[in-house]
Each structure stands twice: as structure tokens, then as C-alpha cells.
N, C-alpha and C positions, 0 to 999 in steps of 0.2 A: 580604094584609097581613102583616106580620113579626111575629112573635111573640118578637123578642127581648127580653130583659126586663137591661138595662142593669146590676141590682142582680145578676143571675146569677153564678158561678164558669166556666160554660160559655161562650166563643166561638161566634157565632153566624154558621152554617154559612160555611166557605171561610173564616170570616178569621181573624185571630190574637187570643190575652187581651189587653188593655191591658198595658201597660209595666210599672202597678206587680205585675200579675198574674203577670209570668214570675218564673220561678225563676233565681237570685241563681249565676250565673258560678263552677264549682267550680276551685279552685286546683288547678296538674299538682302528681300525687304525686311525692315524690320517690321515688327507688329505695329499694327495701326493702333491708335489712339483713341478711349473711349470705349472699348471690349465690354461687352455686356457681363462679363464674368469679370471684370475689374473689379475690384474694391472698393468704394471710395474713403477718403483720408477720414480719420476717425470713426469709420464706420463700427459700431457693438461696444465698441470703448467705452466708457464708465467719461459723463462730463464733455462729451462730442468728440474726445480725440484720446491717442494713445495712449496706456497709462504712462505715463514719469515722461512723454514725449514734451517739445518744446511749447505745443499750443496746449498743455493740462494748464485751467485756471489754476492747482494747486500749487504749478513748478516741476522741476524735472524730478525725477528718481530710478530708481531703477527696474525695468521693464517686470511688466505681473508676469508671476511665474519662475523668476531667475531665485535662484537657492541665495539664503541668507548668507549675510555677510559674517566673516568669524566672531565667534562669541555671540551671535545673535540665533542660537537655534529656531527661534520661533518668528522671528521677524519681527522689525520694530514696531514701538508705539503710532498710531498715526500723531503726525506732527515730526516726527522724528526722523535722521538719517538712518535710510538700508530697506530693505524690503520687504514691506505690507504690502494688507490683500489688496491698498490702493493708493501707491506713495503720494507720498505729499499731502494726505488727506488732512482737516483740521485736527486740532488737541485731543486730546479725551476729556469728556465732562469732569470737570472737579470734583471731589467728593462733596464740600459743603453747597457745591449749586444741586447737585441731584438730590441730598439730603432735603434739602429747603425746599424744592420742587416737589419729591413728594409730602412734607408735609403742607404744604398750598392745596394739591391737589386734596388730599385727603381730606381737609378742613371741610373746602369747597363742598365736596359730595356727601360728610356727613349734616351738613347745614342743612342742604338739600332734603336729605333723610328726615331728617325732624322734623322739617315743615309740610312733608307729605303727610308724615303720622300725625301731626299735632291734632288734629281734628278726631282722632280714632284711640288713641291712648292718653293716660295720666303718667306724665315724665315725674309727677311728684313720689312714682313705685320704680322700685329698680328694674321690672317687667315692662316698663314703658322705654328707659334705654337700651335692653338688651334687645328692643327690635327696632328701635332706632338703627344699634348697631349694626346687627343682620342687614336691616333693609341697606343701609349704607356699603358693607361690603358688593352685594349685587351690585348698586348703583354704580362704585368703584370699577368693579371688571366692564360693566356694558361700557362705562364713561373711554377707561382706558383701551379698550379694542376700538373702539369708533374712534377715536381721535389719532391712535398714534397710524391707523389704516389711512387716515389723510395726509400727516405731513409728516408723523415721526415726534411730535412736539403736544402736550397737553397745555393746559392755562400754566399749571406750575413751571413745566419747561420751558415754556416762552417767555415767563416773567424773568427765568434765572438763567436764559440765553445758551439752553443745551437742548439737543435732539436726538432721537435714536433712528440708530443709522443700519442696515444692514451690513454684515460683517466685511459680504464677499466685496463690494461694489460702492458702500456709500451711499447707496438710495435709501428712502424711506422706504419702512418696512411694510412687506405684502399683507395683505391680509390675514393671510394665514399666520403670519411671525407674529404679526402687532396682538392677533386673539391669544396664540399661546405663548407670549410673553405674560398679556396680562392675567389669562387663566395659572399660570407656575406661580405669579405673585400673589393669586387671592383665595385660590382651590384651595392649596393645603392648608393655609389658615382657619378656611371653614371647617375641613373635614375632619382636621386631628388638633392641630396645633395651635391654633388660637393668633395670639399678637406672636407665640415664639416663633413663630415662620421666618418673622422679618429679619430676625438679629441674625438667626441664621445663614439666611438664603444673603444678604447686605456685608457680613463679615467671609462669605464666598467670594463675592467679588473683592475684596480689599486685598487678600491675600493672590489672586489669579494675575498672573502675568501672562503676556505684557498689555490686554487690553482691558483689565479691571472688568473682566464680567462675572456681575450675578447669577446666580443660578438660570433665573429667569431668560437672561440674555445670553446664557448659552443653549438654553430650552429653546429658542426662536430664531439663533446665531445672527443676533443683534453687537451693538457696541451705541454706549453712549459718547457725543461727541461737542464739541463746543460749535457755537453758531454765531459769534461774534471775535 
């Protein structure tokens, strides 16, 4: 005979509680907070946060990566609406500040040049400025890979308030881009071409859309950019 007793909390042997007896379905947790495989906000972002999101010092645009907007195959100018390699970034350098910048620069370093030779050559023969000159191109590439490998900016850029920027990101340029920018700007001068390097490799840029690079800065995938 059973001795189950109905009023009980126990199930009577092999079978299950009543219905109202079981325990009440628990809700799936969600995921805790803090995940070591989280991301955190802005993390690899160009400027601490998303690109075109709402905390970009530049302002919003449109997410890196999203396809241009019609009529913009290439993506726009920074400073511009639609999507660059990093919206909302500043203007592009002017032409008459990058103009003026390098000739400051250029001044600078062959000044430099002449007063190292002064002591070893007679500038009263034309053989005393053609190594004036030579020495000044050198001085030229070493000056412009050390400086733009710090901030992107030489004495001329900073006077005329532009900087060079890498293309992808906006950052000052690696070392590696700032040496072969300035080796594309002062090599082939030496090696074949003389002063016509300049007009050439300078009337590159003028005509390249949409971010006005020179030969040089597409040798290093630089872009010049305004800093004011």
C-alpha cells in the first residue's frame, strides 16, 4: 500500500512534484559587464574615438570605410562633406602657404650651406657656389626627414601654419614616409634633373584630385593639411 501522502512537498517515488510545485523558469543572464574581450569606446580610432562619431574633435561624417557619396568617386577633400580616409579632418594646405614654406625652408638651409663652406671655398668663382649648392641639397633631405619624422611641420610649415599629414589617418608621418617623401623631393634633382624636378613633381600635385598630392606625397601617401 502507498504511503504517499498528497499534502507532502516530496514526490512520490519515480515521479515528478505537481506543476504548481516546480520552480518558476529562470531568465538567460545577459553578459556581464566589463568582458575582457570588450572593446573599449574609441579604441584604434584615429583622435581617441570613432571616425565621423560624435566625440571626433573634427565632427561627425561618415563612418571610415563606407563607399563615397554620388559623384564623389574618390572621396572628398578633408575639410569637406562625404567620405575621406578621415572625415571631418582640417583643409588641405593652400598652395601659396606650401609655396612660401618651401621657399623659407630652402633659404634657411642654403644659408646654412654657405657658412659651413665659407671657410674652405672662394664664392668670388662660380665652383664655390656649385658646392654651396650640392652641400645645401644634402642639408635639405637630412633637415626634411628629421623634422617632418617629429611633428609632420619644418620652420617653413610652421611659419605658414600647414603640416603633413599621413594619408590614411591624419597622423604625423612615420619615419619611413617623412625619409621618402623628402628623398622623391631632392634624389631626382641630384641625380638627373636639376631645379626641373621641382616644376614638375609641384605641377603633379595641382592637377591630382581631390587631395592636391605631389609626386613626393604620393611616394610616402602623405597629404598636406592646414594647422590653424
Amino acid at each position: 500500500m502507498s504511503t504517499y501522502d498528497p499534502s507532502g512537498t516530496e514526490p512520490e517515488e519515480g515521479g515528478k512534484p505537481p506543476f504548481d510545485k516546480q520552480p518558476p523558469p529562470q531568465a538567460p543572464q545577459a553578459p556581464s559587464a566589463g568582458s575582457p574581450y570588450d572593446t573599449p569606446p574609441g579604441y584604434g580610432a584615429p583622435y581617441g574615438a570613432p571616425p565621423g562619431g560624435a566625440g571626433s574633435p573634427y565632427g561627425a561624417g561618415a563612418p571610415q570605410g563606407s563607399p563615397p557619396p554620388p559623384g564623389q568617386p574618390h572621396g572628398a577633400p578633408y575639410g569637406a562633406p562625404g567620405a575621406g580616409p578621415v572625415p571631418g579632418m582640417p583643409p588641405l594646405g593652400s598652395w601659396p602657404n606650401r609655396i612660401l614654406a618651401r621657399v623659407i625652408d630652402f633659404v634657411l638651409v642654403e644659408v646654412v650651406a654657405v657658412l659651413v663652406l665659407l671657410p674652405f671655398v672662394n664664392y668670388g668663382r662660380q665652383d664655390g657656389w656649385v658646392g654651396a649648392t650640392w652641400l645645401g641639397y644634402g642639408l635639405y633631405l637630412v633637415y626634411e626627414g628629421i623634422m617632418l619624422s617629429r611633428d609632420g611641420q619644418t620652420v617653413g610649415k610652421k611659419v605658414m601654419k600647414v603640416r603633413v599629414a599621413m594619408l590614411v589617418d591624419g597622423s604625423s608621418p612615420t619615419p619611413g614616409a617623412a625619409w621618402t617623401r623628402a628623398a622623391t623631393f631632392i634624389v631626382p634633382a641630384l641625380i638627373c634633373c636639376g631645379a626641373l624636378w621641382w616644376p614638375i613633381d609641384g605641377l603633379f600635385g595641382v592637377f591630382d584630385k581631390p587631395y592636391r598630392q605631389c609626386i613626393h606625397d604620393k611616394a610616402a601617401k602623405t597629404v598636406v593639411v592646414t594647422t590653424a
